[in-house]
N, C-alpha and C positions, 0 to 999 in steps of 0.2 A: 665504778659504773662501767656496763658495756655499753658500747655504740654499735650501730648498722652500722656495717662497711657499706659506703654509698658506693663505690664501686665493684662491688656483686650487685649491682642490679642494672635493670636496661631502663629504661623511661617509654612508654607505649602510652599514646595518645592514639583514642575512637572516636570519629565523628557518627552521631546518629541523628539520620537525616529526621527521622519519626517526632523527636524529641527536641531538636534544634538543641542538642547539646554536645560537647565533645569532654569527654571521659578519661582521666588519666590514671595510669596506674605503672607500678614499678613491679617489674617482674624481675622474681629470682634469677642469677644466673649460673647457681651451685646454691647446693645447701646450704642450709647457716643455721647456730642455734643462739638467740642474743636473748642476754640476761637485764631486765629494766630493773631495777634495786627499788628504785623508790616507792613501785608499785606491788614488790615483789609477785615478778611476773618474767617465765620466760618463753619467749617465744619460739619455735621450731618453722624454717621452712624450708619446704621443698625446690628444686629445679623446678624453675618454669611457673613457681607459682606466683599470685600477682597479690600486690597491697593495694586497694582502691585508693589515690589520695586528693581526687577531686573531681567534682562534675561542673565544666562553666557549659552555663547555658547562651544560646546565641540569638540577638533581638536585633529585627531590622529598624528603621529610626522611627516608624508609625508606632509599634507596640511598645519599644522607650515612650515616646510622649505619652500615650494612652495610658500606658502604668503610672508614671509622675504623676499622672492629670489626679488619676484615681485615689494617690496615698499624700494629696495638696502641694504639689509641687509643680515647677514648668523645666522644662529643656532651656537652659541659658545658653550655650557652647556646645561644640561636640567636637572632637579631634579623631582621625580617623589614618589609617595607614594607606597609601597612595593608590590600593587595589581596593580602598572599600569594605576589606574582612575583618577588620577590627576598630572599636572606638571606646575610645573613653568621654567620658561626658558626663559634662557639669551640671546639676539642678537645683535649682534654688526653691525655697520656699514661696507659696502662689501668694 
């Protein structure tokens, strides 16, 4: 089995304000051409080119509660980093 060399790549995070999501993706940093076996598949990339590997979306603590409210749940706790830009948080069943 081949692996991605994680060090040919760079890590690029986009925030889109539009969206309230921030975007990440690993961009090439040279070519590469990796072989997956199991799926017999292989894959070619370019310099520069990027793998999308995730979009986290961003909710301020109104639209958590609102969503909870909506899918039978309440906001128990919330833990948050000391500037406010992030939290995790706990919901329980209503």
């Amino acid at each position: 089995m081949t692996y991605f060399d994680l060090d040919g790549f760079e890590h690029v995070a986009r925030y889109d304000a539009k969206r309230g999501a921030v975007d990440s993706f690993l961009t090439a940093q040279r070519g590469m051409r990796v072989a997956i076996d199991d799926i017999d598949l292989e894959v070619t990339l370019r310099v520069a080119e990027t793998i999308h590997t995730e979009s986290s979306y961003k909710f301020d603590d109104d639209d958590i509660a609102h969503l909870a409210a909506a899918s039978g749940f309440r906001v128990s706790r919330s833990w948050t980093d000391d500037a406010r830009r992030f939290a995790v948080t706990l919901l329980v069943i209503e």
